[in-house]
Predicted model as a PDB file, atoms N, CA, C, CB and O in Angstrom, pLDDT in the B-factor column:
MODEL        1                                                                  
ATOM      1  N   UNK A   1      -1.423  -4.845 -28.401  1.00 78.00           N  
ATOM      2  CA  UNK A   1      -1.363  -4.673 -26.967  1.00 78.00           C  
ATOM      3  C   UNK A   1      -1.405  -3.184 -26.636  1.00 78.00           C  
ATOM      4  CB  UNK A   1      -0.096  -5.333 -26.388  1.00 78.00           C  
ATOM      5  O   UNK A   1      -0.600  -2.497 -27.264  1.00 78.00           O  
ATOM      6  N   UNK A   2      -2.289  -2.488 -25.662  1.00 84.00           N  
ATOM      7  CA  UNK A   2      -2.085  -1.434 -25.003  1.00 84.00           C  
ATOM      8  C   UNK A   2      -0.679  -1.056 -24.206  1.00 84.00           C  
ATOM      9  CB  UNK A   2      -3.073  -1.485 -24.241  1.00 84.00           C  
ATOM     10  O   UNK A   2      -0.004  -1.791 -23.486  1.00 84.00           O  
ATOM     11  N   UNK A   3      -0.478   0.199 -24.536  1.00 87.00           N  
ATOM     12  CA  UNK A   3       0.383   0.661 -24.229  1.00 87.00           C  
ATOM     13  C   UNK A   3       0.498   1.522 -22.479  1.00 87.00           C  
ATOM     14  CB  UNK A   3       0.493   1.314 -25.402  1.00 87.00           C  
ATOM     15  O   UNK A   3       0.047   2.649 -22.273  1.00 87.00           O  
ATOM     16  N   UNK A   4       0.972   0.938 -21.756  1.00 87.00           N  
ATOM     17  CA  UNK A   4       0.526   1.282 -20.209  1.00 87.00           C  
ATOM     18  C   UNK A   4       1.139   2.805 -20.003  1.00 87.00           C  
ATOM     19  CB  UNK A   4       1.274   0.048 -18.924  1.00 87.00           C  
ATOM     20  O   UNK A   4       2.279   2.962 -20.439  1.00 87.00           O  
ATOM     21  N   UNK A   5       0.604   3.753 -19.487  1.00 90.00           N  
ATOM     22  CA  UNK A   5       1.197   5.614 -19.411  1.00 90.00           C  
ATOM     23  C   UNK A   5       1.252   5.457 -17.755  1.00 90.00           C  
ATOM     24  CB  UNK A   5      -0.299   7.325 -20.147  1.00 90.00           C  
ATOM     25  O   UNK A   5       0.332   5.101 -17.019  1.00 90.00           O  
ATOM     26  N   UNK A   6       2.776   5.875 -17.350  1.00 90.00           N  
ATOM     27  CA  UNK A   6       2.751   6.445 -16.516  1.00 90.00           C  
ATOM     28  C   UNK A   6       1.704   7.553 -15.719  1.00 90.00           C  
ATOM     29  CB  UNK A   6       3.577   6.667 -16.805  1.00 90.00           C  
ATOM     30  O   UNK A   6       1.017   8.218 -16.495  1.00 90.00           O  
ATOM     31  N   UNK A   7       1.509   7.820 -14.269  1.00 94.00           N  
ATOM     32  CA  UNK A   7       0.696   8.875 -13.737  1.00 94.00           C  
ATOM     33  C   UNK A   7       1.525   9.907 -13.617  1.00 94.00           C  
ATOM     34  CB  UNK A   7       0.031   8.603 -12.501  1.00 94.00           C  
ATOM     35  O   UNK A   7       2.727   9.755 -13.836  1.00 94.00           O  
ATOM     36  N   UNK A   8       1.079  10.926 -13.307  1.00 94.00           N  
ATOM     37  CA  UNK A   8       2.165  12.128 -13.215  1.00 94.00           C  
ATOM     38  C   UNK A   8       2.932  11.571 -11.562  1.00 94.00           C  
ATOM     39  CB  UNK A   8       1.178  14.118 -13.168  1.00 94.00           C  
ATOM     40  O   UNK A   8       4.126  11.738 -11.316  1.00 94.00           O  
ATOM     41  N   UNK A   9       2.353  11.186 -10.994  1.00 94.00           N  
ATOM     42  CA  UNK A   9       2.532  10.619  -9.869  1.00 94.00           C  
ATOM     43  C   UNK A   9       3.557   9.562  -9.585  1.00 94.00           C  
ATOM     44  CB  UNK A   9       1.478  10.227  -9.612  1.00 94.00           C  
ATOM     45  O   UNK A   9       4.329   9.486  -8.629  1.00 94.00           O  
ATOM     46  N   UNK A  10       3.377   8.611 -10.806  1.00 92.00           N  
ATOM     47  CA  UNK A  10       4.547   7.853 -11.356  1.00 92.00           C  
ATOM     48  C   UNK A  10       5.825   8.483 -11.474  1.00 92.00           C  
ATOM     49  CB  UNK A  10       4.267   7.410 -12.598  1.00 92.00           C  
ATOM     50  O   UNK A  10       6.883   8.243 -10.893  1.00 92.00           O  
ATOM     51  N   UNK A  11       5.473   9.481 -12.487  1.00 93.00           N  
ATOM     52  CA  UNK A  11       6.457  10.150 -13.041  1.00 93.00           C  
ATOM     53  C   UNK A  11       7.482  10.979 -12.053  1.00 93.00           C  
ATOM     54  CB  UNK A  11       5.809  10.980 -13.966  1.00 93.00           C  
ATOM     55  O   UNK A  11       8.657  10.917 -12.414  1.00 93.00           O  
ATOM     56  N   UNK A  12       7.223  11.740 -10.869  1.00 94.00           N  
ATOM     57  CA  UNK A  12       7.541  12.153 -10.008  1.00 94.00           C  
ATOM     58  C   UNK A  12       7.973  11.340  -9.483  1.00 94.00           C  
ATOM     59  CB  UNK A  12       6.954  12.708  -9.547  1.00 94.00           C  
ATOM     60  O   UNK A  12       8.785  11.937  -8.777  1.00 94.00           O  
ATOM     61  N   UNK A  13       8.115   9.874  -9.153  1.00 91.00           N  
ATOM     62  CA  UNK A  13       8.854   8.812  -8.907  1.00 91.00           C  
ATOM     63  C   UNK A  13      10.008   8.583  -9.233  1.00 91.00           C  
ATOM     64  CB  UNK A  13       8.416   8.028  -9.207  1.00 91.00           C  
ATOM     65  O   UNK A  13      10.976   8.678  -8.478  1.00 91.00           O  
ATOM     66  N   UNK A  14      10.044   8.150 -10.767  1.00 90.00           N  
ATOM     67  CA  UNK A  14      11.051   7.980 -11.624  1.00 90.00           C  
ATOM     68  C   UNK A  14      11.945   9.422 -11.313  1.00 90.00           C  
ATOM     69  CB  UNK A  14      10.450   7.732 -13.214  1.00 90.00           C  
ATOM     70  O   UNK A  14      12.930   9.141 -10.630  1.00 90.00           O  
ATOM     71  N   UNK A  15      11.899  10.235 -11.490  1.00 93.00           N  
ATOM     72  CA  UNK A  15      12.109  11.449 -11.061  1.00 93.00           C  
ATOM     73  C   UNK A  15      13.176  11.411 -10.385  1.00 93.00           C  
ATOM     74  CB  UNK A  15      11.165  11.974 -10.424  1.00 93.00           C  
ATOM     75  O   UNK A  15      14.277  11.722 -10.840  1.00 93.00           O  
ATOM     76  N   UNK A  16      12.904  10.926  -8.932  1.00 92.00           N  
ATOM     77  CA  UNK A  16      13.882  11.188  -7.833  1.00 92.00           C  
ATOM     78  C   UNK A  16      14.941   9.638  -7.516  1.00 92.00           C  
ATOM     79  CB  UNK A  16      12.823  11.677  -6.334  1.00 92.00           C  
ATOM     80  O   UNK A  16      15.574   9.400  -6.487  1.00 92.00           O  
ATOM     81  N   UNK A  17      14.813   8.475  -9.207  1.00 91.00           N  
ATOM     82  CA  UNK A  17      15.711   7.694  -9.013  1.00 91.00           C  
ATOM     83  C   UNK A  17      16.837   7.693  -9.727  1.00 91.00           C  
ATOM     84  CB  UNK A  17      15.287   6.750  -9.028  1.00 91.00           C  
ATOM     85  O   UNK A  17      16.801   7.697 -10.957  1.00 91.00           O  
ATOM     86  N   UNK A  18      18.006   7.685  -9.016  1.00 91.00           N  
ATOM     87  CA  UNK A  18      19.206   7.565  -9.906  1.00 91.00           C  
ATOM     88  C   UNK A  18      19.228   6.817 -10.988  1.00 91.00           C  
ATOM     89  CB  UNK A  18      20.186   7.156  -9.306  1.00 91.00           C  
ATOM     90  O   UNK A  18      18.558   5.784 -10.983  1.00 91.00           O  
ATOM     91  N   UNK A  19      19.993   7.170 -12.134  1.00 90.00           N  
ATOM     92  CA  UNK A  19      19.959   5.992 -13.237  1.00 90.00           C  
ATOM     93  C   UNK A  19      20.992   4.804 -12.991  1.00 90.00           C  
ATOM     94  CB  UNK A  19      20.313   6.624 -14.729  1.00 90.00           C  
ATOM     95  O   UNK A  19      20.966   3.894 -13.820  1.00 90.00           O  
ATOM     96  N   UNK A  20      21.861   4.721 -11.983  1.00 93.00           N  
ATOM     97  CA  UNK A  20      22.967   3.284 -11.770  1.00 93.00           C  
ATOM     98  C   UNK A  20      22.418   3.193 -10.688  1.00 93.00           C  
ATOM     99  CB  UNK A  20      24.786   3.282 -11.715  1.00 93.00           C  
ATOM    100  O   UNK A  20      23.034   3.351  -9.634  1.00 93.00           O  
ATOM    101  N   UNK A  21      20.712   2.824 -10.778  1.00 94.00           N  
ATOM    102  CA  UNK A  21      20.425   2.038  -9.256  1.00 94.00           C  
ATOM    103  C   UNK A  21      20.653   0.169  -9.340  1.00 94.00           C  
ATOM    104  CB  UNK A  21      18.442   2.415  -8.764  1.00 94.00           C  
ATOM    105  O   UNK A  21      20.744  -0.568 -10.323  1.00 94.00           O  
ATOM    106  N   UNK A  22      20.686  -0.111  -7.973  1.00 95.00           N  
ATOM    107  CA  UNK A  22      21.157  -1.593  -8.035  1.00 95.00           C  
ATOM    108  C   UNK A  22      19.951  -2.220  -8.040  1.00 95.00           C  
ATOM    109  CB  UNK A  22      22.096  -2.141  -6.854  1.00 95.00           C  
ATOM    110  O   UNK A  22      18.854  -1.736  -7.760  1.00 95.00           O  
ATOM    111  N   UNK A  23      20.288  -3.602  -8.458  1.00 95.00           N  
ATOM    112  CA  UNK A  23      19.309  -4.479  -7.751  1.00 95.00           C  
ATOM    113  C   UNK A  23      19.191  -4.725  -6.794  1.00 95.00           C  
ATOM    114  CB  UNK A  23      19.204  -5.341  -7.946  1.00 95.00           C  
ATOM    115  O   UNK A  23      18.136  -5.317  -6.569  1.00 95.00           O  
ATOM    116  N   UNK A  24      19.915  -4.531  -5.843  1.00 96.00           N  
ATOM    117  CA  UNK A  24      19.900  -4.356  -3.983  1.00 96.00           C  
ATOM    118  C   UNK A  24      18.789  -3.106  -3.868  1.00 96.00           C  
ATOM    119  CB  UNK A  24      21.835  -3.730  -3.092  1.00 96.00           C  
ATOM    120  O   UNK A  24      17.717  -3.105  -3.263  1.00 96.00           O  
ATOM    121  N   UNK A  25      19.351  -2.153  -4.575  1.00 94.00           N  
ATOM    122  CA  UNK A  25      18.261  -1.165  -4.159  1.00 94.00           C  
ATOM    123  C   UNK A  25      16.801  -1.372  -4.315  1.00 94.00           C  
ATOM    124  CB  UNK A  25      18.472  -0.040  -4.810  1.00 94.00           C  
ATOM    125  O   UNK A  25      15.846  -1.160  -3.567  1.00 94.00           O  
ATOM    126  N   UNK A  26      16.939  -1.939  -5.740  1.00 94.00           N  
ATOM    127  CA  UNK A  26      15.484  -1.717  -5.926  1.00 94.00           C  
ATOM    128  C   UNK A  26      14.599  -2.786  -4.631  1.00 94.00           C  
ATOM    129  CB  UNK A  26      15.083  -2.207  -7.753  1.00 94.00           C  
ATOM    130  O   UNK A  26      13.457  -2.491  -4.276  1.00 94.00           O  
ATOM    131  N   UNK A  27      15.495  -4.250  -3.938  1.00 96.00           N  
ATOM    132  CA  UNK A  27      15.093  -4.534  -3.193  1.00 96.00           C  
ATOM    133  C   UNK A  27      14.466  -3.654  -1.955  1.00 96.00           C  
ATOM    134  CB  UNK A  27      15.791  -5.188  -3.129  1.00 96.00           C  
ATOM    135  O   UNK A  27      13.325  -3.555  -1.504  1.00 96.00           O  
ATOM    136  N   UNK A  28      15.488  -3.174  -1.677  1.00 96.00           N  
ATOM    137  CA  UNK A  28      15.131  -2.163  -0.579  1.00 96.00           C  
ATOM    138  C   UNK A  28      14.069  -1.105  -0.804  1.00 96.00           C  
ATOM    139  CB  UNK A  28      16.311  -1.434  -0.240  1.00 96.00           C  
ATOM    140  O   UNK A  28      13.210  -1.044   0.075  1.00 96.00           O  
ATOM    141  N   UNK A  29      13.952  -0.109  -2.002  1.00 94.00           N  
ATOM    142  CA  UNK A  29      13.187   0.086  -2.040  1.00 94.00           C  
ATOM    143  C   UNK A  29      11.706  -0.315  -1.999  1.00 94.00           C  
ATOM    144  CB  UNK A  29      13.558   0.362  -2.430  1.00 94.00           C  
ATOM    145  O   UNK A  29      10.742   0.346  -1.616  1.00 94.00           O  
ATOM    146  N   UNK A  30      11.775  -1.769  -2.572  1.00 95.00           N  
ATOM    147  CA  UNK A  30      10.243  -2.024  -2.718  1.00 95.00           C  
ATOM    148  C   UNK A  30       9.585  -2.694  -0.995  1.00 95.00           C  
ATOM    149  CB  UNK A  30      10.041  -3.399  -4.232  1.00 95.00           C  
ATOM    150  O   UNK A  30       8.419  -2.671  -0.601  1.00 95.00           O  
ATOM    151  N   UNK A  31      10.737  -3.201  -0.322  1.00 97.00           N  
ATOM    152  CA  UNK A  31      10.330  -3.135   1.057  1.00 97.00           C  
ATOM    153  C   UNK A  31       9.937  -2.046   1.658  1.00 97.00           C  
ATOM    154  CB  UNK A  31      11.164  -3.513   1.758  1.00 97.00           C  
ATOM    155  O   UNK A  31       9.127  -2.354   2.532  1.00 97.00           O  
ATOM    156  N   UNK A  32      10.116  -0.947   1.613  1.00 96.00           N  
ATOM    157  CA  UNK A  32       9.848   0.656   2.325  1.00 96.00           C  
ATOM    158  C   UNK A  32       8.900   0.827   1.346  1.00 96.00           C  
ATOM    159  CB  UNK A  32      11.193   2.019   2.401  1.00 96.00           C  
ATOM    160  O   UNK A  32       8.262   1.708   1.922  1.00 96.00           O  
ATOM    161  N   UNK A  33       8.382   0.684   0.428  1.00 96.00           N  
ATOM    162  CA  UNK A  33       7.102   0.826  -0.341  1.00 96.00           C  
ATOM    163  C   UNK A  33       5.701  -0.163   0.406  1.00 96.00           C  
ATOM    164  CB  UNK A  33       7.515   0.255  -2.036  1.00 96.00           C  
ATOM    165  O   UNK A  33       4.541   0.138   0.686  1.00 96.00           O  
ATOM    166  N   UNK A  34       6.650  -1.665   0.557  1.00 97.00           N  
ATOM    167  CA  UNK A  34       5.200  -2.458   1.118  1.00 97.00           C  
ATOM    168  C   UNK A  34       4.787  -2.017   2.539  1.00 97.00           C  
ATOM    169  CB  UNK A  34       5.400  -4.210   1.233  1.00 97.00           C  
ATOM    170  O   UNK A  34       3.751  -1.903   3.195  1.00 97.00           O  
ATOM    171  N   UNK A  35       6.403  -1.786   2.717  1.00 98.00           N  
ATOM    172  CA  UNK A  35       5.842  -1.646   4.371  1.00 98.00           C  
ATOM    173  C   UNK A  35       4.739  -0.517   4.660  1.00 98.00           C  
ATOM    174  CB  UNK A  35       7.184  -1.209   5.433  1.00 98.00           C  
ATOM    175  O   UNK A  35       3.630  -0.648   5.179  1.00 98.00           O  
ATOM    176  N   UNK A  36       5.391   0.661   4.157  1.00 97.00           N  
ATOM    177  CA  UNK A  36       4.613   2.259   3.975  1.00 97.00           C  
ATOM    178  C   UNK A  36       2.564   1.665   3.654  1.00 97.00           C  
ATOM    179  CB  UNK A  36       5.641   3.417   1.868  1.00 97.00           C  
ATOM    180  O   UNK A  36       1.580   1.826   4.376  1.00 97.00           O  
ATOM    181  N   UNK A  37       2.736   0.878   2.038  1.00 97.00           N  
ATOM    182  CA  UNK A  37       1.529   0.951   2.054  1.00 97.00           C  
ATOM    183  C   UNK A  37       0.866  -0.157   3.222  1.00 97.00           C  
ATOM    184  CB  UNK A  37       1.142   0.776   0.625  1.00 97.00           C  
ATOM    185  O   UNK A  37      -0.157   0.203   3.805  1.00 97.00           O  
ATOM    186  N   UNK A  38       1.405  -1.360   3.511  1.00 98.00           N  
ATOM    187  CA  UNK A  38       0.990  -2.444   4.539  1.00 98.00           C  
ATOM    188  C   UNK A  38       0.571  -1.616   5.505  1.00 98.00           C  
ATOM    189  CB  UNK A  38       2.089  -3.489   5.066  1.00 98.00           C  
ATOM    190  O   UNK A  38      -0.494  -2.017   5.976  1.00 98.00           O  
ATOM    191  N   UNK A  39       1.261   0.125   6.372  1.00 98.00           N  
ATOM    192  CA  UNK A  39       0.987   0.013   7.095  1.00 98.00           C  
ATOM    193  C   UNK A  39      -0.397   0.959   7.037  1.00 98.00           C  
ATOM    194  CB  UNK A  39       1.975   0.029   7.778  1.00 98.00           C  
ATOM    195  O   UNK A  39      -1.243   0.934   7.931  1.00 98.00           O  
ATOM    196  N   UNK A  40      -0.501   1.941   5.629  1.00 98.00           N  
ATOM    197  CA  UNK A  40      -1.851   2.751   5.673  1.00 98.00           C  
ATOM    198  C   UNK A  40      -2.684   1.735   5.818  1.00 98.00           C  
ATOM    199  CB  UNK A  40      -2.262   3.669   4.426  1.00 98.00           C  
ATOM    200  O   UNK A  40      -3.579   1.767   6.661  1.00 98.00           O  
ATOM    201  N   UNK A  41      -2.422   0.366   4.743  1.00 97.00           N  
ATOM    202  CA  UNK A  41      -4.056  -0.289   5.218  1.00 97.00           C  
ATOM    203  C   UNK A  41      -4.215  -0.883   6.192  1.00 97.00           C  
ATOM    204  CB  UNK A  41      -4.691  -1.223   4.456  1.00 97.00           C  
ATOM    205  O   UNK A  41      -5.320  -1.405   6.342  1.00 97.00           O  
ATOM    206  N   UNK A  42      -3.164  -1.053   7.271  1.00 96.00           N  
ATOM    207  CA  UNK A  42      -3.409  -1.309   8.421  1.00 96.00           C  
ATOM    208  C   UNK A  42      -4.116  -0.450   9.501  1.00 96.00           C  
ATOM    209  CB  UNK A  42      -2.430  -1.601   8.719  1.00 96.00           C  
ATOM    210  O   UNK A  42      -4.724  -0.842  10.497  1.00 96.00           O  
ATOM    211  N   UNK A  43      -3.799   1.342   8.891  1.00 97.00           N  
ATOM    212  CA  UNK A  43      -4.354   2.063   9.891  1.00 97.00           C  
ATOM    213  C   UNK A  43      -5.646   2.005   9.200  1.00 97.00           C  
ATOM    214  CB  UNK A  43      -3.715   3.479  10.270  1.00 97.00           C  
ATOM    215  O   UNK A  43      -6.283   1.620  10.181  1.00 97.00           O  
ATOM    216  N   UNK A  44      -6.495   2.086   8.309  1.00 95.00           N  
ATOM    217  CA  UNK A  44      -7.604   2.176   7.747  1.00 95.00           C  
ATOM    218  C   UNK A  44      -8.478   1.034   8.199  1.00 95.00           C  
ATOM    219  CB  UNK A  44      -7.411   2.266   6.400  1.00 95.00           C  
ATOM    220  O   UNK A  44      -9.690   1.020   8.418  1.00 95.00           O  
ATOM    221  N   UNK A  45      -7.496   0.000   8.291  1.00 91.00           N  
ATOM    222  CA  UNK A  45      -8.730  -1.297   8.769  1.00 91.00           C  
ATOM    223  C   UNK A  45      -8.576  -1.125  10.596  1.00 91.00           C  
ATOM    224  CB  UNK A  45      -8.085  -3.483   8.061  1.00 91.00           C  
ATOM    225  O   UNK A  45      -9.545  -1.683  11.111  1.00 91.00           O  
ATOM    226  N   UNK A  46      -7.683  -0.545  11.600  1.00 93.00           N  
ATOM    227  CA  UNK A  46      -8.149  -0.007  12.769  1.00 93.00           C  
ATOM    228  C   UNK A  46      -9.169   1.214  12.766  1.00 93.00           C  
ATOM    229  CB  UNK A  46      -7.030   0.334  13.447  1.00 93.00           C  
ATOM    230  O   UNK A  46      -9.810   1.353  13.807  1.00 93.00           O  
ATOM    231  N   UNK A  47      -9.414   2.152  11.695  1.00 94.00           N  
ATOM    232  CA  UNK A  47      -9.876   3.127  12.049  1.00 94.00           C  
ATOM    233  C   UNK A  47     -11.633   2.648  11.803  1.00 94.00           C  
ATOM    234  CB  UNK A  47      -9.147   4.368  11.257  1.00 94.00           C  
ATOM    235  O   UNK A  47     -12.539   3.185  12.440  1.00 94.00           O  
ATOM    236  N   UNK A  48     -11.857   1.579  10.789  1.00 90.00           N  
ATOM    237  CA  UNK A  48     -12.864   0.910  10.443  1.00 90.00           C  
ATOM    238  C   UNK A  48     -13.347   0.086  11.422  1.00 90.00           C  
ATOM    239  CB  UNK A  48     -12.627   0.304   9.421  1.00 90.00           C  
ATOM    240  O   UNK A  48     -14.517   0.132  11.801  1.00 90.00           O  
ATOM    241  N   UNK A  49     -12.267  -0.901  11.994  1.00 90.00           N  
ATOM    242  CA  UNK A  49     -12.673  -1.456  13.702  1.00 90.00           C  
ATOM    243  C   UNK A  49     -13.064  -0.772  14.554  1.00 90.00           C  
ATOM    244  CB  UNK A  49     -11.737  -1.954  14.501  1.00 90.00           C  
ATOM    245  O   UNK A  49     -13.751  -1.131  15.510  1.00 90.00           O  
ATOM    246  N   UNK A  50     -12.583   0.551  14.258  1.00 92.00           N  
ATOM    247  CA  UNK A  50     -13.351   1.496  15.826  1.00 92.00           C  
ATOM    248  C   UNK A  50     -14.569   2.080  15.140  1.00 92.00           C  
ATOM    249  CB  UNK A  50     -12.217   3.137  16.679  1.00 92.00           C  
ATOM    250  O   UNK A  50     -15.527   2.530  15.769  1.00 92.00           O  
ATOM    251  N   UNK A  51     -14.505   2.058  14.131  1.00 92.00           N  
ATOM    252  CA  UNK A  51     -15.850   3.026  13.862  1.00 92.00           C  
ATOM    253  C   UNK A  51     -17.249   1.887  13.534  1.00 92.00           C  
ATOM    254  CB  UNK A  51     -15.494   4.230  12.205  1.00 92.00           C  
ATOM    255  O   UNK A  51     -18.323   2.294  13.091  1.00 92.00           O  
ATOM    256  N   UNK A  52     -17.038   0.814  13.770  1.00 90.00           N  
ATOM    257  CA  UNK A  52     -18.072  -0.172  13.542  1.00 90.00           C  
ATOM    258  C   UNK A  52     -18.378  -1.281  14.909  1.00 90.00           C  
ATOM    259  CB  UNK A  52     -17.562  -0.998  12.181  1.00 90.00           C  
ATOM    260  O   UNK A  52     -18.997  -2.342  14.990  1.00 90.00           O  
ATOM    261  N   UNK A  53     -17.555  -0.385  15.968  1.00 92.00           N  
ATOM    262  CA  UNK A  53     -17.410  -0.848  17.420  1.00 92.00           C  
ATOM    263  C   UNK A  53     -17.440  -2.525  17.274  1.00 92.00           C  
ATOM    264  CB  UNK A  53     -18.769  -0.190  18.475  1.00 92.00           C  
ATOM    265  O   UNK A  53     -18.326  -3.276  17.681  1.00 92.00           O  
ATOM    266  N   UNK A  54     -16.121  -2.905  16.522  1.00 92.00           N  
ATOM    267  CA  UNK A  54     -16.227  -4.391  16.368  1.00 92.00           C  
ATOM    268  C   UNK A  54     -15.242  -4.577  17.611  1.00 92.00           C  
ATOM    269  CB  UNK A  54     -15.727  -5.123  14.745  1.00 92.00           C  
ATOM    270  O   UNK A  54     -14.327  -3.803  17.893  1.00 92.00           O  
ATOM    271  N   UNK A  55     -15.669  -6.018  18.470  1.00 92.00           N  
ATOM    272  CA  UNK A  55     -15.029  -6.133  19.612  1.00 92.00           C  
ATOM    273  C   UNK A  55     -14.045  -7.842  19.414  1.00 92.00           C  
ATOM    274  CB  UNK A  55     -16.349  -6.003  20.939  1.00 92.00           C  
ATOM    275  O   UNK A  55     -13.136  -8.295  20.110  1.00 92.00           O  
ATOM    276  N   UNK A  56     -14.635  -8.338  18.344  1.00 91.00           N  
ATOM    277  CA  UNK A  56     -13.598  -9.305  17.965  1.00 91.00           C  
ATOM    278  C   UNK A  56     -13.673  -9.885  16.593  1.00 91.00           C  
ATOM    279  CB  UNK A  56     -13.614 -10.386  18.884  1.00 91.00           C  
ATOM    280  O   UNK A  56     -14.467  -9.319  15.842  1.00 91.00           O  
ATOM    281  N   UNK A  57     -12.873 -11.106  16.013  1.00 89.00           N  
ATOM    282  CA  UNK A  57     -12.554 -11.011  14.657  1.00 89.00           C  
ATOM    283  C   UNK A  57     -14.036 -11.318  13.881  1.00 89.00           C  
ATOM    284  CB  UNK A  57     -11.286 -12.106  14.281  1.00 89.00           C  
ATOM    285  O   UNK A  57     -14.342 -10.763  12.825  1.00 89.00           O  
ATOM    286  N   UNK A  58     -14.833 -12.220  14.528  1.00 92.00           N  
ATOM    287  CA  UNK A  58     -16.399 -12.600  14.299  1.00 92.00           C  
ATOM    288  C   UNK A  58     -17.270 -11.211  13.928  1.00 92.00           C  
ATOM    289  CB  UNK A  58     -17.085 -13.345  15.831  1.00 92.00           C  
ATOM    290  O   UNK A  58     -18.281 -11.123  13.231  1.00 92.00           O  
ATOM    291  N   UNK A  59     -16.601 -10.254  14.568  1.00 90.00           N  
ATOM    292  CA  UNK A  59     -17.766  -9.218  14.367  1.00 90.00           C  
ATOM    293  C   UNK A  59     -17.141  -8.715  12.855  1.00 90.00           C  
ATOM    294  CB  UNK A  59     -17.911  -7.801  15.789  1.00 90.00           C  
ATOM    295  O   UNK A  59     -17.726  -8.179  11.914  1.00 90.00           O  
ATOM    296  N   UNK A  60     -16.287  -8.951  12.951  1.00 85.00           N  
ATOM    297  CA  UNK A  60     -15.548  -8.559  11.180  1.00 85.00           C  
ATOM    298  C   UNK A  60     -15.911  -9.276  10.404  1.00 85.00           C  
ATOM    299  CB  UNK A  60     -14.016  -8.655  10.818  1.00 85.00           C  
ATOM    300  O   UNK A  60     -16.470  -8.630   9.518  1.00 85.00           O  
ATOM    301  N   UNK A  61     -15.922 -10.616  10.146  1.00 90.00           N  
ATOM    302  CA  UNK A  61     -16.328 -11.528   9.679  1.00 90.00           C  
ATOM    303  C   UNK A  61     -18.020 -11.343   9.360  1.00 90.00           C  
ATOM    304  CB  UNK A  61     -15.863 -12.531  10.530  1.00 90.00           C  
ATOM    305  O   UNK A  61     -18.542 -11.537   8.262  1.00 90.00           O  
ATOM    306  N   UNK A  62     -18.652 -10.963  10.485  1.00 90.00           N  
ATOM    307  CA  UNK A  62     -20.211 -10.520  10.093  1.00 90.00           C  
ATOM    308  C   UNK A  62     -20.372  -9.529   9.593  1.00 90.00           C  
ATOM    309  CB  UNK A  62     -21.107 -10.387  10.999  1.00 90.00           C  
ATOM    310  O   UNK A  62     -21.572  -9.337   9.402  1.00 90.00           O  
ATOM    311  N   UNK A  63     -19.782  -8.777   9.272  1.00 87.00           N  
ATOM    312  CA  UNK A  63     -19.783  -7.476   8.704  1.00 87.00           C  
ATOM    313  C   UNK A  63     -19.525  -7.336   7.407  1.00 87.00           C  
ATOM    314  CB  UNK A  63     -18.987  -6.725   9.279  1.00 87.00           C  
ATOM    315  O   UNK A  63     -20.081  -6.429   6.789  1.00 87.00           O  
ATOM    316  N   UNK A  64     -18.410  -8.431   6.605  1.00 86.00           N  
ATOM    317  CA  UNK A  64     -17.568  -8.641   5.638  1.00 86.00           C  
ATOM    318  C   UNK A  64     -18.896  -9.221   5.145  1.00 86.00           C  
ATOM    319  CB  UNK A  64     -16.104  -9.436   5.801  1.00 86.00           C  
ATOM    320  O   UNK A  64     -19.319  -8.772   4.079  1.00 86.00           O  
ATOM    321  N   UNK A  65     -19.735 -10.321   5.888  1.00 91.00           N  
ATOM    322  CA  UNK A  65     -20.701 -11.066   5.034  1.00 91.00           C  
ATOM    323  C   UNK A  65     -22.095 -10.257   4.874  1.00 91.00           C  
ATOM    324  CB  UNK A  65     -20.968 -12.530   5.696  1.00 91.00           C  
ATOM    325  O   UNK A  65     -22.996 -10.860   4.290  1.00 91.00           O  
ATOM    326  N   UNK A  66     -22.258  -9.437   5.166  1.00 84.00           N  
ATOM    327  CA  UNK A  66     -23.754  -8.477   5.427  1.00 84.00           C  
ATOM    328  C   UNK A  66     -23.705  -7.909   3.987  1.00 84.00           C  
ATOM    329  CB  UNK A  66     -23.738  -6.991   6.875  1.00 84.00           C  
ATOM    330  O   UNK A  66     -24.574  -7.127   3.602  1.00 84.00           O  
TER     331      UNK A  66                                                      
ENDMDL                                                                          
END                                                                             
């Protein structure tokens, strides 16, 4: 089996977590992680709706299939 390497990016993660974190935390944390990323790709798929002057979900849908 391959052995998976942290990114330095990772690593800077691990970094700033205490070592007696809870399992509560890590809950919490990984909610403020989905939310954070849920909400970039939320702004990316508005900034893609305006830039393809789609005016409803059909025009996404035709676009997705092109």
């Amino acid at each position: 089996m391959q052995e998976i390497k942290n990114t330095d990016y990772q690593q800077e993660l691990l970094k700033i977590i205490p070592p007696n974190i809870t399992g509560d935390d890590v809950k919490v944390i990984k909610k403020f992680l989905v939310k954070y990323f849920a909400g970039k790709a939320s702004d990316e798929m508005d900034k893609l709706w305006d830039e393809q002057g789609f005016k409803t979900a059909d025009d996404m849908v035709e676009y997705l299939n092109d």
